[in-house]
N, C-alpha and C positions, 0 to 999 in steps of 0.2 A: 412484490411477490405476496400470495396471500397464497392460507390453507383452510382448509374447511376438515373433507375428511381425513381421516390417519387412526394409527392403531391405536388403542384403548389400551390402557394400560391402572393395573389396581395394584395401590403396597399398602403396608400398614405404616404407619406412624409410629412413631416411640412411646404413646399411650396405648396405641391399637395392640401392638403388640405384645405391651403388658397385662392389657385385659384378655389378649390370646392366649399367653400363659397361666392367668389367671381361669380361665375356662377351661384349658387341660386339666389344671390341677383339683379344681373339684368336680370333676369329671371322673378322676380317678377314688379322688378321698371320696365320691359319692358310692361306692361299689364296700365302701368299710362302713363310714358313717353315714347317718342321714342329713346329706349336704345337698339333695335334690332340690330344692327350690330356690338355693342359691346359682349352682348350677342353670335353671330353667331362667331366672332375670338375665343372666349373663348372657345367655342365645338368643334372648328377647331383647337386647342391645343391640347385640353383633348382628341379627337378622335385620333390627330397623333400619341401624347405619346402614348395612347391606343395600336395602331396597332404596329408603329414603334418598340416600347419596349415588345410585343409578339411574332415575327417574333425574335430578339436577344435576346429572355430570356436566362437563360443561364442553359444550359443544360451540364451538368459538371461530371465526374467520379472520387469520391474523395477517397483518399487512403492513411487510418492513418498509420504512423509510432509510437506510442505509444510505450513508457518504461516499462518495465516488471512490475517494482516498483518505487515509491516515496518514500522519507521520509518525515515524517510531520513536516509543517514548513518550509520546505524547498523549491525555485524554482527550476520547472523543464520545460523543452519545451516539445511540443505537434509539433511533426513533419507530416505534410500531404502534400501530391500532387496531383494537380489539374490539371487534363487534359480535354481540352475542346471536346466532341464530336461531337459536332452536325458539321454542313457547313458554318455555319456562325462565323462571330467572335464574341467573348463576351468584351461589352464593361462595364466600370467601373465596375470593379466586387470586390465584399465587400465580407469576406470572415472571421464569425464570431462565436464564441462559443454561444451558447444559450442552457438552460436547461442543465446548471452545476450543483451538487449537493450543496446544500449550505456553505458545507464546502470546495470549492475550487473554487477559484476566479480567474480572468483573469488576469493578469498584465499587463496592457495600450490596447489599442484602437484594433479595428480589424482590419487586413491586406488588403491593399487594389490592385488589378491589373488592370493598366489604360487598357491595351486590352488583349486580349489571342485570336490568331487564330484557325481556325480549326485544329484539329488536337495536335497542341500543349500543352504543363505542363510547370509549374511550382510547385518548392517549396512552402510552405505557412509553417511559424513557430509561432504557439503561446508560448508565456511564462504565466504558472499559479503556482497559492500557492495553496499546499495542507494543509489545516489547522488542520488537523483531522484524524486520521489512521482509517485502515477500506478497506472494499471493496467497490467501488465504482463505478455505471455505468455511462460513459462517451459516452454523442450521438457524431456522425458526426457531423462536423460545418455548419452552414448554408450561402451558397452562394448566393449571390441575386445581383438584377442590379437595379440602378437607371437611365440608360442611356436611352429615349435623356430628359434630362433637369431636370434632378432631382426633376420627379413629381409622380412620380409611382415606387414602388418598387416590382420588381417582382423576385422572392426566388420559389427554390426547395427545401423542406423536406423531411428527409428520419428517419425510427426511428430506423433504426442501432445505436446497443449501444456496448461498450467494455465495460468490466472490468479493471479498475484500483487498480491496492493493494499502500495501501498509510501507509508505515510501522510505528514503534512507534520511538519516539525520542530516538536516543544513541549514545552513544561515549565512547571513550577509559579512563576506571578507573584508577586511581594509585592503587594497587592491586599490592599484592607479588605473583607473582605467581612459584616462586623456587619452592615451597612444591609441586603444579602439577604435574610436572614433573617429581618428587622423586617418587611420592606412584603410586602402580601399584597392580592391582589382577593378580596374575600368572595365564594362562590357560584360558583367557578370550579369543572371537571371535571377531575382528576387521577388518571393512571393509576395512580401510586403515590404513599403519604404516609407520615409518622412515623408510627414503631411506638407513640409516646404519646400520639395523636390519635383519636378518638372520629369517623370518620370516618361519610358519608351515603351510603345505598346508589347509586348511578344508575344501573344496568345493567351488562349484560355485553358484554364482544367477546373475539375468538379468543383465544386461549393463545399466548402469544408467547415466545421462550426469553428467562430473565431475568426472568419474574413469577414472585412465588412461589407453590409449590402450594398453599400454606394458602387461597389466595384461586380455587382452582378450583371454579365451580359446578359440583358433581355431578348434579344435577340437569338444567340446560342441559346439559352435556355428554352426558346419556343421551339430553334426548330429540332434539339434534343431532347427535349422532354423533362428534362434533369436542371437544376439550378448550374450556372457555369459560373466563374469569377475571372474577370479579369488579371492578365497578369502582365508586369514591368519590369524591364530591364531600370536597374535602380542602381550607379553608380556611386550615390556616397552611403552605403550602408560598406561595414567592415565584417567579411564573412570568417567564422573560424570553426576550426577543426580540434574536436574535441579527443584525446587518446587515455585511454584508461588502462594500467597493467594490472593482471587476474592473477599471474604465475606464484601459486602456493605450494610448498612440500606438503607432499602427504602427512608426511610427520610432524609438522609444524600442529603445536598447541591450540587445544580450542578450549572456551567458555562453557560455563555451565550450559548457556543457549545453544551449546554447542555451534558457536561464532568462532569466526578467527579476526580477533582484534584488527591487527594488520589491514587483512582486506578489507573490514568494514569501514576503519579511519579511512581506505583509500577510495573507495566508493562514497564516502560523508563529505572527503573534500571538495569531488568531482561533482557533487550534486550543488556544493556550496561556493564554485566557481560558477556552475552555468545558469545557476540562482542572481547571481554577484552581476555578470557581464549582458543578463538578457537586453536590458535597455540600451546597451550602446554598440550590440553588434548581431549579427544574425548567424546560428549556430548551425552549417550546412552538414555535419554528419558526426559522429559519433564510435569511434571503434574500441569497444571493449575487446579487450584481448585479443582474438583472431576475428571476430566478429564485426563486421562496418555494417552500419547504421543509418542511413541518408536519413535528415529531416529537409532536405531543399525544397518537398511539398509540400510541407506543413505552413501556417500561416504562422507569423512570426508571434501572434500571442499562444502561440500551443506548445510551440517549440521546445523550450524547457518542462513544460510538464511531460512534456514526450522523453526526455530526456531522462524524468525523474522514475517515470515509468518502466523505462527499461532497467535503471541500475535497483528496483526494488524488488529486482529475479536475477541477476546478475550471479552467480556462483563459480568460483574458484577453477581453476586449472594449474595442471603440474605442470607443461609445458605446453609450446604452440609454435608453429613457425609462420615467420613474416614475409619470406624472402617469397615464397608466391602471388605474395599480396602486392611486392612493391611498384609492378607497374601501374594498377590501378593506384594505389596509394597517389604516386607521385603524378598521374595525371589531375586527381581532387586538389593533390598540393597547388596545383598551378593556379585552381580557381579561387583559391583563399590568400586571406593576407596573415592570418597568423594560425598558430597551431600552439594548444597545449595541451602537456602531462602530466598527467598524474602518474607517477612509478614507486612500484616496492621495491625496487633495486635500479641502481644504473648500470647496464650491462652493454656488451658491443650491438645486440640485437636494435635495440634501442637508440644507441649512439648513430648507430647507419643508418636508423631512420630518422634521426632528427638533422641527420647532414642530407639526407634528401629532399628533408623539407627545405632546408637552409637553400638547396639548392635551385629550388625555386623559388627563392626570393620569397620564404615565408618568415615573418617573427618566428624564435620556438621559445618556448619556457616549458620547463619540468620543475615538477613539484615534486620531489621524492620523501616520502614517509621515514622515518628515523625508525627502524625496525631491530630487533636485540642481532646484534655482531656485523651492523651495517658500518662502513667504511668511511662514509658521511657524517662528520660531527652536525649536531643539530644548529640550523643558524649557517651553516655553510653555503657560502654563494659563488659559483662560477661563472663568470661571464668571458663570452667568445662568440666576438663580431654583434650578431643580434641574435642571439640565443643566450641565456640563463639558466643556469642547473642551480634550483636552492635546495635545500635541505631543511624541511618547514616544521616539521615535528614529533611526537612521538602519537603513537594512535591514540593515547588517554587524554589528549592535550586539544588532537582534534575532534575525539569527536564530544569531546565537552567544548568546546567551543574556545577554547582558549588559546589559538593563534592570535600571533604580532601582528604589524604590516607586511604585505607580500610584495 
């Protein structure tokens, strides 16, 4: 993204300003005493900077280099270039974020460049924290000159904004994950499989970044115009079914970020399981609260970031009903071999859909968050048939990172 034109914009500095008050006041005391030629240098300042500092305003074309994603919590730089346009040189040029969202902050001072000539760029790099996941609009930074004498500050505005995705906290579990890799639905449709697998042809769909070329049909693609990709039915890939619960009281406590602990641990988990399993099984859909998800088109290197994408907008609900959803549900159940959850509570809602999945011969594991006046001692593990209910930790626990083995 780049700007060129934008509003003009002139403030005084904390010296400017003093010399302004300093030029009302013998301004005034010149009308008692004879303080007129004090007076007359002081206007013969203000008028030079005036002119001098509009003549080298600085006129600048600026061109973010921004990250796809953040993760929260974490720093990251804000890469941009600043090329000077105009014919004149730009002297001391200040080069500063302003109108950040209040969840992400700058890390140290703004950039400064003693000159830029016509014509010329430079780099400019900030470092910010993002404190917060979410989508996020990010303006252009704001370039301005105090040059000559650091009395007037004269800036161009532009209200170009990017979108920043600023993910949820996660990391790698201790997790078995041998059994992954073992359970498999025969006759499933996989967009990607092992490179030591003997895969079955089934069609093609579009070219998606993240397949690889090897699997482009040339053919479809000549005679549709469009890049196409091959695709196989892939029988030892193990598919699962991701569930994540949303369901918060209104009344339930928030953070200064105005966060609710609870559900962010249970989103940090959920990001830090399909983080954890990407390599040993292929993550066919996704249901945050009442909302299902299909990634069965995505390529299987996209998959979790697709996944991570979506929980970094993810927001709360007071209730939801499942019972509409369950015949679809239990038709996806059939095409996978395991299913897990992430829950703030274990409820009957819940339970009747994890014996549905049971009921089609799916693994299930719930992970239930240890939340204040929950039922569930922390470390609590219920096992029934092949299904697992634990009780994994308190929100402070995950989302610092300080879970046991799972």
């Amino acid at each position: 993204m780049a700007a060129t034109r934008g509003r003009m914009r002139l403030a005084a500095t904390e010296p400017g300003r003093m010399l302004l008050l300093g030029t009302i006041f013998f301004g005034l005391a010149a009308q008692i005493v004879p303080a007129f030629g004090v007076l007359s240098a002081l206007v013969v300042v203000m008028l030079t900077v005036l002119v001098v500092g509009f003549v080298l305003r600085p006129r600048v074309d600026v061109t973010a280099h921004l990250p796809d994603h953040v993760v929260a919590g974490q720093e990251t730089q804000f890469r941009y270039t600043i090329e000077n346009v105009a014919r004149v040189p730009a002297y001391d040029l200040s080069v500063r974020l302003a109108g950040l969202p209040a969840t992400i902050e700058q890390v140290g001072g703004p950039e400064t460049i003693a000159r830029l000539g016509p014509g010329q760029s430079t780099p400019v790099v900030a470092t910010v924290r993002a404190r917060r996941r979410g989508s996020h609009p990010i303006p252009l930074p704001i370039c301005e000159s105090s040059f000559p004498f650091n009395l007037l500050r004269f800036s161009r505005v532009r209200k170009d904004r990017q979108t920043l995705t600023v993910r949820p906290v996660f990391y790698r579990l201790q997790m078995r994950l041998s059994h992954l890799a073992a359970e498999s639905r025969y006759g499933l449709s996989g967009s990607a499989g092992r490179a030591e697998v003997s895969p079955e042809y089934a069609g093609n769909r579009p070219f998606l970044p993240g397949d690889s070329p090897r699997r482009i049909d040339t053919r479809a693609w000549a005679r549709l115009s469009v890049p196409a990709t091959k695709q196989y039915h892939n029988d030892s890939d193990s598919h699962v079914g991701l569930v994540l619960d949303t369901r918060i009281e209104s009344a339930r406590a928030r953070s200064a970020a105005q966060e609710i602990p609870e559900l962010e641990a249970a989103i940090s988990l959920c990001a830090s399981i399909a983080f954890t399993i990407q390599r040993h099984c292929l993550i066919d859909w996704l249901l945050v609260g009442a909302e299902l998800h299909d990634l069965a088109t995505w390529p299987r290197t996209m998959r979790v970031d697709r996944v991570h994408e979506i929980l970094a907008t993810v927001d709360s609900a007071e209730r939801y009903d499942l019972d509409r959803m369950a015949d679809a549900l239990a038709n996806r159940f059939r095409r996978i071999s395991q299913v897990m959850f992430v829950l703030l509570r274990w409820d009957d809602m819940y339970s009747d859909l994890l014996e549905l999945a049971v009921a089609a011969r799916c693994r299930c594991t719930a992970y239930t968050v240890v939340t204040p006046g929950s039922d569930r001692p922390k470390g609590e593990t219920v096992r029934s048939g092949s299904s697992i209910v634990m009780s994994v930790g308190t929100p402070e626990e995950i989302l610092a990172g300080r879970l046991g083995p799972l």
